[in-house]
Each structure stands twice: as C-alpha cells, then as structure tokens.
KOLGU-4560 file (N, C-alpha, C; in nm, 3 decimals, padded with zeros to 5 digits):
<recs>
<n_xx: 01.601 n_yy: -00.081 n_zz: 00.378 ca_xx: 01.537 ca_yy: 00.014 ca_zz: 00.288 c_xx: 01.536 c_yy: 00.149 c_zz: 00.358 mol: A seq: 1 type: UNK>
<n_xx: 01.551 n_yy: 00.278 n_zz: 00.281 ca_xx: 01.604 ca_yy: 00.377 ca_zz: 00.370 c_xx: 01.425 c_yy: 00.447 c_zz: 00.290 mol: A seq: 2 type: UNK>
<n_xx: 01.402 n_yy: 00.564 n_zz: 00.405 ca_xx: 01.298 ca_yy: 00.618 ca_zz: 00.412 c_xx: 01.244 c_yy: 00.653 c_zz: 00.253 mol: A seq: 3 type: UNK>
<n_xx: 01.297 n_yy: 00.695 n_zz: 00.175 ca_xx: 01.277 ca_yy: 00.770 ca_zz: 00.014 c_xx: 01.261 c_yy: 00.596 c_zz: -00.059 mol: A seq: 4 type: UNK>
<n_xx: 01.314 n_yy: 00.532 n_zz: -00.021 ca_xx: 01.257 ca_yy: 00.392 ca_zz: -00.122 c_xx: 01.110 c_yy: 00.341 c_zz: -00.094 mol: A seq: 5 type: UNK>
<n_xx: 01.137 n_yy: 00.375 n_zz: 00.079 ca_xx: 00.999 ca_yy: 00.312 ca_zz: 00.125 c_xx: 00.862 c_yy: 00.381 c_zz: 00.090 mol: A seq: 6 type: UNK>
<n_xx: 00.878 n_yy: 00.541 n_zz: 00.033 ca_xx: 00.776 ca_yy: 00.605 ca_zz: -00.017 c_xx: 00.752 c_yy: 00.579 c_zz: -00.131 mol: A seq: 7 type: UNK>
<n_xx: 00.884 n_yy: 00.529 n_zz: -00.199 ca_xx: 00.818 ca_yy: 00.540 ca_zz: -00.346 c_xx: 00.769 c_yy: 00.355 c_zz: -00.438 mol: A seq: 8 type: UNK>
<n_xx: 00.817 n_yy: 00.292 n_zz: -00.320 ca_xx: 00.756 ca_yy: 00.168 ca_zz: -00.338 c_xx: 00.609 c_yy: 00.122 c_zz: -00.281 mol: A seq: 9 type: UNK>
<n_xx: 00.557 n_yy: 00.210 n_zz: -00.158 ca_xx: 00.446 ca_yy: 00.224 ca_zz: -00.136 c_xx: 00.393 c_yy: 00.305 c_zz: -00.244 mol: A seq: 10 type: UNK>
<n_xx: 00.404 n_yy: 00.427 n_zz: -00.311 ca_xx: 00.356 ca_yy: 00.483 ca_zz: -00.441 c_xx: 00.315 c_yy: 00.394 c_zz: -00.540 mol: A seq: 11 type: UNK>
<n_xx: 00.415 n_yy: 00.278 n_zz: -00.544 ca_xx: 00.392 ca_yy: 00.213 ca_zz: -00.677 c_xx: 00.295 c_yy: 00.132 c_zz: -00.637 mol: A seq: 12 type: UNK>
<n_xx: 00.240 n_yy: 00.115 n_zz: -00.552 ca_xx: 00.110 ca_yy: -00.034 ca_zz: -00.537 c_xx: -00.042 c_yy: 00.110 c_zz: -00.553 mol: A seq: 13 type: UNK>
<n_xx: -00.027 n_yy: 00.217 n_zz: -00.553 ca_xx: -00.103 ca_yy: 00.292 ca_zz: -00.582 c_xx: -00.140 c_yy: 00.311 c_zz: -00.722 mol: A seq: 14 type: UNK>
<n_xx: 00.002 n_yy: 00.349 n_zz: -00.770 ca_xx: -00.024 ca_yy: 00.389 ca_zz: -00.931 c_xx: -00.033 c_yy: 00.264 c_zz: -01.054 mol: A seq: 15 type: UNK>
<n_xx: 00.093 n_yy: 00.201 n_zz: -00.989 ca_xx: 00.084 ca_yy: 00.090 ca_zz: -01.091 c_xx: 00.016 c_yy: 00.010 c_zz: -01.101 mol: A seq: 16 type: UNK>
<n_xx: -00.016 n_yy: -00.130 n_zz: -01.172 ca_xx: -00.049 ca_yy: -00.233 ca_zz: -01.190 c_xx: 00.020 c_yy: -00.359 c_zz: -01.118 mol: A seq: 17 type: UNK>
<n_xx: -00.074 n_yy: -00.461 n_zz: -01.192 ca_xx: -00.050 ca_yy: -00.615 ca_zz: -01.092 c_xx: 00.122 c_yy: -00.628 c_zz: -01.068 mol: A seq: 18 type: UNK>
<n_xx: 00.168 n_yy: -00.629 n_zz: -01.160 ca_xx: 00.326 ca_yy: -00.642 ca_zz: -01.157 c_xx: 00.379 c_yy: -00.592 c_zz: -01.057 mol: A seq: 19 type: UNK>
<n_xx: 00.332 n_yy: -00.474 n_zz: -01.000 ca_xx: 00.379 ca_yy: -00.385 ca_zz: -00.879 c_xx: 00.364 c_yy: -00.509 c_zz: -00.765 mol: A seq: 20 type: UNK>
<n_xx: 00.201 n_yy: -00.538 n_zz: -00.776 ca_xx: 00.234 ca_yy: -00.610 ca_zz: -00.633 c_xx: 00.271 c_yy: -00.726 c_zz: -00.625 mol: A seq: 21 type: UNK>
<n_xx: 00.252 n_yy: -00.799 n_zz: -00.756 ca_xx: 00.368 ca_yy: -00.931 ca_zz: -00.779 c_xx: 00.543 c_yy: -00.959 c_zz: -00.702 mol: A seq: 22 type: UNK>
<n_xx: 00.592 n_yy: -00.795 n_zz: -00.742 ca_xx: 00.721 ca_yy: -00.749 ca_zz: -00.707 c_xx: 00.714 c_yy: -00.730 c_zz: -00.520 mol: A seq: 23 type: UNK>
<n_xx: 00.596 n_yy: -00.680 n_zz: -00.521 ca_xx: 00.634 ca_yy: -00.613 ca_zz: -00.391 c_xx: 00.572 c_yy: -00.688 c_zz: -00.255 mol: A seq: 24 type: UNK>
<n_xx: 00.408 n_yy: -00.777 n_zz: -00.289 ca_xx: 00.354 ca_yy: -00.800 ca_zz: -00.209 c_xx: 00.431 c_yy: -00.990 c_zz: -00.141 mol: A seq: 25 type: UNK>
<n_xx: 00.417 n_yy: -00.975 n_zz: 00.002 ca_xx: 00.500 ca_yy: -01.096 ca_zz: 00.049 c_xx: 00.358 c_yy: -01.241 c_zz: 00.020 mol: A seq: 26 type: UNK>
<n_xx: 00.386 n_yy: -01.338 n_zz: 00.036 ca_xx: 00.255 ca_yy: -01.399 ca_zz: 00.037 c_xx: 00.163 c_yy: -01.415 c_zz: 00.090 mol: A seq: 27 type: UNK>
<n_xx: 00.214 n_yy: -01.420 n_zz: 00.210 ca_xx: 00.144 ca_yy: -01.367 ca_zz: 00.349 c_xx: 00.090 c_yy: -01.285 c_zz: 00.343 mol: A seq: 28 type: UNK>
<n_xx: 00.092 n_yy: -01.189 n_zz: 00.261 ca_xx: 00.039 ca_yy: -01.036 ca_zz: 00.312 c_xx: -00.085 c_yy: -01.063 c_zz: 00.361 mol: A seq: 29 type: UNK>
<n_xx: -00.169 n_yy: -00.979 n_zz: 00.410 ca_xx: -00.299 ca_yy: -00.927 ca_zz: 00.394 c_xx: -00.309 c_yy: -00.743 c_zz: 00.420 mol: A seq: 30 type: UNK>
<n_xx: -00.449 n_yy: -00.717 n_zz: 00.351 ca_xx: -00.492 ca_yy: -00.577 ca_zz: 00.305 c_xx: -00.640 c_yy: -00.574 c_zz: 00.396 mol: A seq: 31 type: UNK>
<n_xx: -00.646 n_yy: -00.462 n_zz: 00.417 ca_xx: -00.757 ca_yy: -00.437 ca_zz: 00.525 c_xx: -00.856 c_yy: -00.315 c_zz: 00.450 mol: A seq: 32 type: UNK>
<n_xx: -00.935 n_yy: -00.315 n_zz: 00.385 ca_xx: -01.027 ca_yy: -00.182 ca_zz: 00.328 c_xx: -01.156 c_yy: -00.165 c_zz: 00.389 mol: A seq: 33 type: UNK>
<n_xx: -01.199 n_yy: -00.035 n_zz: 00.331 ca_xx: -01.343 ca_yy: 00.022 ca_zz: 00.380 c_xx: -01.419 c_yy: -00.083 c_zz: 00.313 mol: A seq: 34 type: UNK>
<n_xx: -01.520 n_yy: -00.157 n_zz: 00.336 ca_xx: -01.631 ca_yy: -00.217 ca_zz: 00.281 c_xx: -01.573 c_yy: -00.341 c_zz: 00.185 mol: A seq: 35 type: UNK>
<n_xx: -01.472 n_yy: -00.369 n_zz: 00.216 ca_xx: -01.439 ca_yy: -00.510 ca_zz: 00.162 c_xx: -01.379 c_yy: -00.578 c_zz: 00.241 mol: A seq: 36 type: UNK>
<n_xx: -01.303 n_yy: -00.528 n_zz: 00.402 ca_xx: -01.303 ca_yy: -00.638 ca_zz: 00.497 c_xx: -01.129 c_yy: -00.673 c_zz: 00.468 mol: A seq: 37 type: UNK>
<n_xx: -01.096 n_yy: -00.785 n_zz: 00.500 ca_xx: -00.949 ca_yy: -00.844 ca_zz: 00.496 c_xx: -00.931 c_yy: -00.930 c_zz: 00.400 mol: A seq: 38 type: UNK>
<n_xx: -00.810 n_yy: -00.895 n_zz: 00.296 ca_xx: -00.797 ca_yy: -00.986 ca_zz: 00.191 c_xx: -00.663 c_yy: -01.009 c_zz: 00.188 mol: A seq: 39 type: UNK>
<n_xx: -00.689 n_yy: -01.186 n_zz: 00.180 ca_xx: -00.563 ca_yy: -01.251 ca_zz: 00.123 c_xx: -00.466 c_yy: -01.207 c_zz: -00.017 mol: A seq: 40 type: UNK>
<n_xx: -00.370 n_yy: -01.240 n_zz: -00.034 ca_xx: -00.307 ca_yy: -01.239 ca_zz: -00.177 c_xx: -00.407 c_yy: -01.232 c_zz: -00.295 mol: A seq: 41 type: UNK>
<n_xx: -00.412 n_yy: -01.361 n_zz: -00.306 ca_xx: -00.537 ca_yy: -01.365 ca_zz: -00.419 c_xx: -00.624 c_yy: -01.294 c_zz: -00.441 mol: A seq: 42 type: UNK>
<n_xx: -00.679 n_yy: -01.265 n_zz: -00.337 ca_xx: -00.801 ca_yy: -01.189 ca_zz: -00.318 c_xx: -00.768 c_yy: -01.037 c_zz: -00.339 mol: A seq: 43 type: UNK>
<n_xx: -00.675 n_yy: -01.015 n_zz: -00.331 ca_xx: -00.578 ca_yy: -00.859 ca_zz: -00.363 c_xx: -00.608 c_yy: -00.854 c_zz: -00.519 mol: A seq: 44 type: UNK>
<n_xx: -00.515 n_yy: -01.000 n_zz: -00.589 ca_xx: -00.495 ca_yy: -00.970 ca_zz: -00.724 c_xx: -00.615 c_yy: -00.964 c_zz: -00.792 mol: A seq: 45 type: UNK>
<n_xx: -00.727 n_yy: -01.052 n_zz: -00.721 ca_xx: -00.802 ca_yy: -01.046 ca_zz: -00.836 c_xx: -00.887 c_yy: -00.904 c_zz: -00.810 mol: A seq: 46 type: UNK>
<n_xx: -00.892 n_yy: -00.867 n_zz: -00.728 ca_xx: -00.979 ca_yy: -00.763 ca_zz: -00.662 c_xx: -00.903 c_yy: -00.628 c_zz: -00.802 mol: A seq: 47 type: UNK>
<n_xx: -00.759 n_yy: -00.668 n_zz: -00.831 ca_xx: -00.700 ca_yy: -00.542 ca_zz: -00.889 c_xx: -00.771 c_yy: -00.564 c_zz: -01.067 mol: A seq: 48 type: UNK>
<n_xx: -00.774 n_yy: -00.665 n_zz: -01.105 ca_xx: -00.852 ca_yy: -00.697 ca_zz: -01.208 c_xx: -00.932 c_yy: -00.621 c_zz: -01.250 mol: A seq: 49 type: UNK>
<n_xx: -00.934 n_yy: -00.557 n_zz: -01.378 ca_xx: -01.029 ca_yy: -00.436 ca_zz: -01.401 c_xx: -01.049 c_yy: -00.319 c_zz: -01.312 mol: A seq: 50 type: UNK>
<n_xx: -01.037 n_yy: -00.346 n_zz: -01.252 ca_xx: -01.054 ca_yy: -00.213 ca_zz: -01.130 c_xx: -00.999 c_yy: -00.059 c_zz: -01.201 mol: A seq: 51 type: UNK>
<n_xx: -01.014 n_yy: 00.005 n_zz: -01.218 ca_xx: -00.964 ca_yy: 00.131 ca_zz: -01.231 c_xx: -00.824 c_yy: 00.176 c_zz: -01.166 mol: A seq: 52 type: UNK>
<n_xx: -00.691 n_yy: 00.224 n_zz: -01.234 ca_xx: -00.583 ca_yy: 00.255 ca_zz: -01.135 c_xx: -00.642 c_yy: 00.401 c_zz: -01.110 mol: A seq: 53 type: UNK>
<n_xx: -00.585 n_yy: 00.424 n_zz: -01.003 ca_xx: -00.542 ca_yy: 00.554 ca_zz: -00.946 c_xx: -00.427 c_yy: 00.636 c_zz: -01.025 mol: A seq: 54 type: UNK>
<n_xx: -00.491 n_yy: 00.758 n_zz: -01.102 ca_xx: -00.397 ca_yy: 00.825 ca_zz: -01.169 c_xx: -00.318 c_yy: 00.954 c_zz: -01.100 mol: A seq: 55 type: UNK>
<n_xx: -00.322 n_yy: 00.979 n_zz: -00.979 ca_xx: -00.259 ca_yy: 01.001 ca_zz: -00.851 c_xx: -00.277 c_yy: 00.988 c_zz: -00.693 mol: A seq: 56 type: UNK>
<n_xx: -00.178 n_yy: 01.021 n_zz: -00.629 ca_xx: -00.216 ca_yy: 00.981 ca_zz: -00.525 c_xx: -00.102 c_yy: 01.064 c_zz: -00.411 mol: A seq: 57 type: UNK>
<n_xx: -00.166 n_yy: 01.169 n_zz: -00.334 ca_xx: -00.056 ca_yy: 01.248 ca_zz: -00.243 c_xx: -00.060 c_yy: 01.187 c_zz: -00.137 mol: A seq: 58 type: UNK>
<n_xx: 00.045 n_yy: 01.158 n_zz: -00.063 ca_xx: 00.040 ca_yy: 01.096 ca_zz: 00.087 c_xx: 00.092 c_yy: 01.200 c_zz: 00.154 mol: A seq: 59 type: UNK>
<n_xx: 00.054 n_yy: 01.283 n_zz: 00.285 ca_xx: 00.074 ca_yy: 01.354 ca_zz: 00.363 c_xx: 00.038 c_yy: 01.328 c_zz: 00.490 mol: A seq: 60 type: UNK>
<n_xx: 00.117 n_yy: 01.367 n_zz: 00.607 ca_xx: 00.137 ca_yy: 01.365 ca_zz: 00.742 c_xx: 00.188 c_yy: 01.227 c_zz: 00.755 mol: A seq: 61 type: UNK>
<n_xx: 00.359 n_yy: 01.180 n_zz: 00.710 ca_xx: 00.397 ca_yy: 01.019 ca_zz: 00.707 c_xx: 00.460 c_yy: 01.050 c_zz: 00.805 mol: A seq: 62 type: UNK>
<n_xx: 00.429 n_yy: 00.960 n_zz: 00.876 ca_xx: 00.522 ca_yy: 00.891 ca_zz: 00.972 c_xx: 00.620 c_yy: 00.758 c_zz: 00.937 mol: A seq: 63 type: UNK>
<n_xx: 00.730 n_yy: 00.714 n_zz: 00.944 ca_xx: 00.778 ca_yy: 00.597 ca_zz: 00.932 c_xx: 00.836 c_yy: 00.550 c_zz: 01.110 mol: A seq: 64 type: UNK>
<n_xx: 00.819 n_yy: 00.414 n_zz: 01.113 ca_xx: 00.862 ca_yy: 00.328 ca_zz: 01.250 c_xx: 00.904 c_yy: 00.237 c_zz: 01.161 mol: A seq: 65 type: UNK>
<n_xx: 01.001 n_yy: 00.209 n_zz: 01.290 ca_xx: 01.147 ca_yy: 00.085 ca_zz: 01.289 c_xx: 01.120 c_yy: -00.039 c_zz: 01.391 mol: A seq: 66 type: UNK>
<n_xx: 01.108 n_yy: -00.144 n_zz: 01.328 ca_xx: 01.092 ca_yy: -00.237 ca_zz: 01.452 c_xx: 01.231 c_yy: -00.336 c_zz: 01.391 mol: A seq: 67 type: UNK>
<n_xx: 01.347 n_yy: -00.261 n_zz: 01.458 ca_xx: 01.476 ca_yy: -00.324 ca_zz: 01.442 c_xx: 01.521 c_yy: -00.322 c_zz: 01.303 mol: A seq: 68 type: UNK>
<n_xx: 01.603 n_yy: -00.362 n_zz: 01.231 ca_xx: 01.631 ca_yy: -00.350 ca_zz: 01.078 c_xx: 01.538 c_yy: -00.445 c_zz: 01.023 mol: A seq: 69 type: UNK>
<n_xx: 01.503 n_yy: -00.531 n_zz: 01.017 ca_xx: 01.389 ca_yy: -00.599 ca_zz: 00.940 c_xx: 01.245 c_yy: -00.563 c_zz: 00.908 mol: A seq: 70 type: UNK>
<n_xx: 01.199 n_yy: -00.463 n_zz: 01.008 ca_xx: 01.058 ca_yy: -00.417 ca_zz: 00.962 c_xx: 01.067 c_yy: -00.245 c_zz: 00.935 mol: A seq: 71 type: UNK>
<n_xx: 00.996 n_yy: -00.204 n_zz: 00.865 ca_xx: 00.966 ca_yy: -00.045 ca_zz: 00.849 c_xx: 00.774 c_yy: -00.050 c_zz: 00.823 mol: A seq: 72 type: UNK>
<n_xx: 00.772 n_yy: 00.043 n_zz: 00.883 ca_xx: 00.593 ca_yy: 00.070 ca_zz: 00.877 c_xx: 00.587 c_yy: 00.196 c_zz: 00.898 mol: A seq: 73 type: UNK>
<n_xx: 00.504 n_yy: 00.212 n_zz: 00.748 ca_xx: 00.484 ca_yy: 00.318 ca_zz: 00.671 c_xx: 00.284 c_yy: 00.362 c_zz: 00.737 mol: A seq: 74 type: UNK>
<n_xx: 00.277 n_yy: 00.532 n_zz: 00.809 ca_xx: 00.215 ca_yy: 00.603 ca_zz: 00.813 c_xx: 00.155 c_yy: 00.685 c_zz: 00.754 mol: A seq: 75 type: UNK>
<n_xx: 00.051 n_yy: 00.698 n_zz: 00.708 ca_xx: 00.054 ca_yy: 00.854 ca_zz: 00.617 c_xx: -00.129 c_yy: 00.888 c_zz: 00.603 mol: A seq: 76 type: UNK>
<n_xx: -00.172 n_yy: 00.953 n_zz: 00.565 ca_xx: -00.306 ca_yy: 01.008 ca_zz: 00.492 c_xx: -00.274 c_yy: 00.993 c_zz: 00.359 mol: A seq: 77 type: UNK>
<n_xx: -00.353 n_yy: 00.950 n_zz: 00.296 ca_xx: -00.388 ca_yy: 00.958 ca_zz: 00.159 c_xx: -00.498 c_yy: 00.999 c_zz: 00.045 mol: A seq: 78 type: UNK>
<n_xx: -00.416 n_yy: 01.066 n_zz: -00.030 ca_xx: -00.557 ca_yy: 01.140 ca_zz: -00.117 c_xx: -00.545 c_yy: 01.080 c_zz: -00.228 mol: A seq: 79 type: UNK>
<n_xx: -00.614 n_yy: 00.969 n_zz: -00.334 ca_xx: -00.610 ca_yy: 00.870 ca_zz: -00.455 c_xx: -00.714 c_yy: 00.990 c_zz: -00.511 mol: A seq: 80 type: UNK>
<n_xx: -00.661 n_yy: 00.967 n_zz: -00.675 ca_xx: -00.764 ca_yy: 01.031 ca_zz: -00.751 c_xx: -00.799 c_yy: 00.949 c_zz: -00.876 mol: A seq: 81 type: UNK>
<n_xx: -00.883 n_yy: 00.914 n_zz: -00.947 ca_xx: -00.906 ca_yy: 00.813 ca_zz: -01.054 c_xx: -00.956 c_yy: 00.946 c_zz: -01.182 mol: A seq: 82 type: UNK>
<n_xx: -00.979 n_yy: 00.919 n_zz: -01.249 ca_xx: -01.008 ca_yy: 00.978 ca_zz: -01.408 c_xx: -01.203 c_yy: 01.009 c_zz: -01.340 mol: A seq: 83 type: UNK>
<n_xx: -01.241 n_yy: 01.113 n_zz: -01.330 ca_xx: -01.408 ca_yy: 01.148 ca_zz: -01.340 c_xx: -01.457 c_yy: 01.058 c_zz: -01.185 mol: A seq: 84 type: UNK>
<n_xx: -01.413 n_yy: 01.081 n_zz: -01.106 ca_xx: -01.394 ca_yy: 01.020 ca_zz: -00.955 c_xx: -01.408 c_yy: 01.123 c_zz: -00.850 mol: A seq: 85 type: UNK>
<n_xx: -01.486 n_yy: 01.106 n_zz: -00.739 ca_xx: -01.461 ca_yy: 01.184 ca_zz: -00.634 c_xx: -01.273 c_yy: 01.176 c_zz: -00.572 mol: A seq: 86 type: UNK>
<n_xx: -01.207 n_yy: 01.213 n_zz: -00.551 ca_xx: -01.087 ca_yy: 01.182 ca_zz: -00.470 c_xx: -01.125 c_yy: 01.102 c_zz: -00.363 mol: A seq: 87 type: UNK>
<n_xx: -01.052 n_yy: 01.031 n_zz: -00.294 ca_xx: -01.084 ca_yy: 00.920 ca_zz: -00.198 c_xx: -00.923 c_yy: 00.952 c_zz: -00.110 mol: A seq: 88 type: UNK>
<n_xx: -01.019 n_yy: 00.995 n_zz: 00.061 ca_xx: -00.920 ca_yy: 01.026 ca_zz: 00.146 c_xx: -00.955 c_yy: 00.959 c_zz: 00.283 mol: A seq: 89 type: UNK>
<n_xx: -00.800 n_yy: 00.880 n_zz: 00.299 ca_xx: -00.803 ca_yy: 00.768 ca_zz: 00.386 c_xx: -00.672 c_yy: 00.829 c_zz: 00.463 mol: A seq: 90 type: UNK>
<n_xx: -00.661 n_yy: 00.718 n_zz: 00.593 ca_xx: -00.564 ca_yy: 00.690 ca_zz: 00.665 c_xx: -00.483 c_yy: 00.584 c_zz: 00.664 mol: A seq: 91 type: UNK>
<n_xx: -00.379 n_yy: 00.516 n_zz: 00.658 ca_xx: -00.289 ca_yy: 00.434 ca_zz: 00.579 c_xx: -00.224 c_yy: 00.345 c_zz: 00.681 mol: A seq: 92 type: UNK>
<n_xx: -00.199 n_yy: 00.244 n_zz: 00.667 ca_xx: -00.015 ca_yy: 00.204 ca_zz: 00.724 c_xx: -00.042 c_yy: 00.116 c_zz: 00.610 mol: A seq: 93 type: UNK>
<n_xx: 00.131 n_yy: 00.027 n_zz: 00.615 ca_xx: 00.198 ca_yy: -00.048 ca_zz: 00.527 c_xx: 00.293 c_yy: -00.114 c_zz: 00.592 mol: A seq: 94 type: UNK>
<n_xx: 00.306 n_yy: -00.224 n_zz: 00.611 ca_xx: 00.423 ca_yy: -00.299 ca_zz: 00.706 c_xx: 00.542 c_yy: -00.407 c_zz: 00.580 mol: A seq: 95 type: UNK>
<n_xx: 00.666 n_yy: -00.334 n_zz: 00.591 ca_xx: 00.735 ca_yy: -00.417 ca_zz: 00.531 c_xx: 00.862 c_yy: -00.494 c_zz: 00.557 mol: A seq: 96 type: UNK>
<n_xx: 00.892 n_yy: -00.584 n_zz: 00.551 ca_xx: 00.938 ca_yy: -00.691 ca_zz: 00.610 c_xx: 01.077 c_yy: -00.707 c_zz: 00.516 mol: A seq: 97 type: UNK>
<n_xx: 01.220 n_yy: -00.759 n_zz: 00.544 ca_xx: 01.324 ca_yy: -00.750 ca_zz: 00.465 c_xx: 01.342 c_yy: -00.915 c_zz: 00.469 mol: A seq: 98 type: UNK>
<n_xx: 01.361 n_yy: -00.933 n_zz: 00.342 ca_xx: 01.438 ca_yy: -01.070 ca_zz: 00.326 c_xx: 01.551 c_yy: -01.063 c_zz: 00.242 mol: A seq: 99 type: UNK>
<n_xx: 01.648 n_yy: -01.021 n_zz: 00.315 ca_xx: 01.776 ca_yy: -01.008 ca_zz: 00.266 c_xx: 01.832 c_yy: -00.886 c_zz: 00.198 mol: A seq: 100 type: UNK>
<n_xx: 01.813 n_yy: -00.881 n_zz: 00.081 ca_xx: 01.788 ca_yy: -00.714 ca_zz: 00.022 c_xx: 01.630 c_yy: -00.647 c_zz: 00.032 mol: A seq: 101 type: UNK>
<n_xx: 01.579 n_yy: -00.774 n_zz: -00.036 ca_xx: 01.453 ca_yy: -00.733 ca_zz: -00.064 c_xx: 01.354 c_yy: -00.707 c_zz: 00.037 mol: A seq: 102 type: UNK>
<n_xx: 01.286 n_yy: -00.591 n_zz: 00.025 ca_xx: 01.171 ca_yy: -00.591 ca_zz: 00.111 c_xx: 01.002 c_yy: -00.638 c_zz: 00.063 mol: A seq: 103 type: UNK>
<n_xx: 00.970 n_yy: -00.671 n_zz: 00.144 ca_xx: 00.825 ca_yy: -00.719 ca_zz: 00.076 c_xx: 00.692 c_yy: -00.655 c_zz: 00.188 mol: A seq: 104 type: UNK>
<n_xx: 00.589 n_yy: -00.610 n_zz: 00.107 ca_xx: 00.458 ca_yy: -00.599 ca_zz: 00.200 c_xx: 00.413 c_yy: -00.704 c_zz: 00.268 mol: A seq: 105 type: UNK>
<n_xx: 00.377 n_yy: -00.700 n_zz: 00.397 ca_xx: 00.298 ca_yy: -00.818 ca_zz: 00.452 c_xx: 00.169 c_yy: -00.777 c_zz: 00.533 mol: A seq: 106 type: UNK>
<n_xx: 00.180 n_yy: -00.611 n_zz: 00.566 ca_xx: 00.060 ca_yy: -00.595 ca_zz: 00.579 c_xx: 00.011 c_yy: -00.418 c_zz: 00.513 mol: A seq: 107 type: UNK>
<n_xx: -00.112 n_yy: -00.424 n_zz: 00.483 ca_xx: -00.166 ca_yy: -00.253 ca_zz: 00.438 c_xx: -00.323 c_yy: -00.235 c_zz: 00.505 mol: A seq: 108 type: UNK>
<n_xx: -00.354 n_yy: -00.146 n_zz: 00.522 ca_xx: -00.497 ca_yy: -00.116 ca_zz: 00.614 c_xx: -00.502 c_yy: 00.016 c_zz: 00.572 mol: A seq: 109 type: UNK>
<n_xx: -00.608 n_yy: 00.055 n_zz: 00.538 ca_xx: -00.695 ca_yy: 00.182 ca_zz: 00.521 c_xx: -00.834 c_yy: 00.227 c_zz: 00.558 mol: A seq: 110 type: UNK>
<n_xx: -00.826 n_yy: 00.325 n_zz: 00.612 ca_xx: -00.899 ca_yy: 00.376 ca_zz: 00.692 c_xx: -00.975 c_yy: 00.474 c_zz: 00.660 mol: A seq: 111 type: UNK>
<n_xx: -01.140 n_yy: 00.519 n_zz: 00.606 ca_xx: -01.193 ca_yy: 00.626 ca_zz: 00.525 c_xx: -01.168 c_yy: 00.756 c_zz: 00.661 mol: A seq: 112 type: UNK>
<n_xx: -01.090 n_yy: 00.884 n_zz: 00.596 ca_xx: -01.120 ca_yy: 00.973 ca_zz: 00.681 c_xx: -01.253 c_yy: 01.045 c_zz: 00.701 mol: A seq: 113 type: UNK>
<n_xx: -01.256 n_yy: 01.085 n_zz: 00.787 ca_xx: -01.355 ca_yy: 01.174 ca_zz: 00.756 c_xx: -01.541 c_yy: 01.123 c_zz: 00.820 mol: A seq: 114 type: UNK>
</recs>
C-alpha cells in the first residue's frame, strides 16, 4: 500500500460506517481510546452502533513507518468534527498489516491532546 491509499483508508474508518471497518479491520485488531480502554473487534462494532459519524476529520503532522513491506503505521494528530459537537483533538497511530494485496488494521490508539 503506497502512502496516499494509506491516508485515505485510515479516512474511511473516520467518516464512514460499519462496512468501512468490516472491509478494513483485521480480526485481531484492537483499538485503544480516551475513557473506554482497549477494544476487541466486537467491541469496536458494537461500540459504532448508533454512535454519531464524524462529518469531518483533518489529520495533520503524519508521519508514516515501514516495518519491511508487510507493515505500514500510520502517525498523525487529528481533528474529528460531528454535527453541534465540540471538535475532538487527539494523537493517532494505525498499524496495518498486508495479506497479500490486501491490507488490514490490526492496531489504532488515540490519544486526547491537550
């Protein structure tokens, strides 16, 4: 996966819906947040359930790392904005893993700035 896919497939677990992370998330994964701790798969999807999407979201200061052709891990700050919402600004990674063509998430962590 070359750097411009890896931004805009991390984009899509922001903006889009479950389908996004159906597509994208590995099974393994786990997600790391402010005040909800470490969640499994499941615990991802259902967590996305009603939840409000994010109707944008700027990522600035990315870094990307290479751990050989099979992994890319994605760096960045992030600013999410929802409909009548404070903006919500964090610190990011995203670890993704290749199985063959496909790449899949296996890990994400966020960090409240500030």
């Amino acid at each position: 996966m070359d750097d411009e896919n890896a931004w805009k497939t991390e984009q899509r677990l922001w903006l889009e819906g479950i389908s996004a992370y159906d597509d994208i998330l590995d099974p393994s994964c786990l997600m790391a947040f402010p005040g909800m701790g470490v969640l499994n798969v499941a615990a991802i999807i259902e967590g996305l359930k009603g939840a409000p999407r994010w109707t944008d979201v700027t990522m600035s200061d990315r870094v990307v790392s290479r751990a050989g052709d099979a992994v890319i891990v994605l760096g960045y700050t992030a600013q999410g904005r929802r409909e009548n919402a404070v903006p919500y600004l964090c610190f990011c990674t995203s670890t993704y893993r290749a199985e063959g063509q496909n790449w899949k998430l296996v890990q994400h962590q966020q960090t409240l700035a500030g």
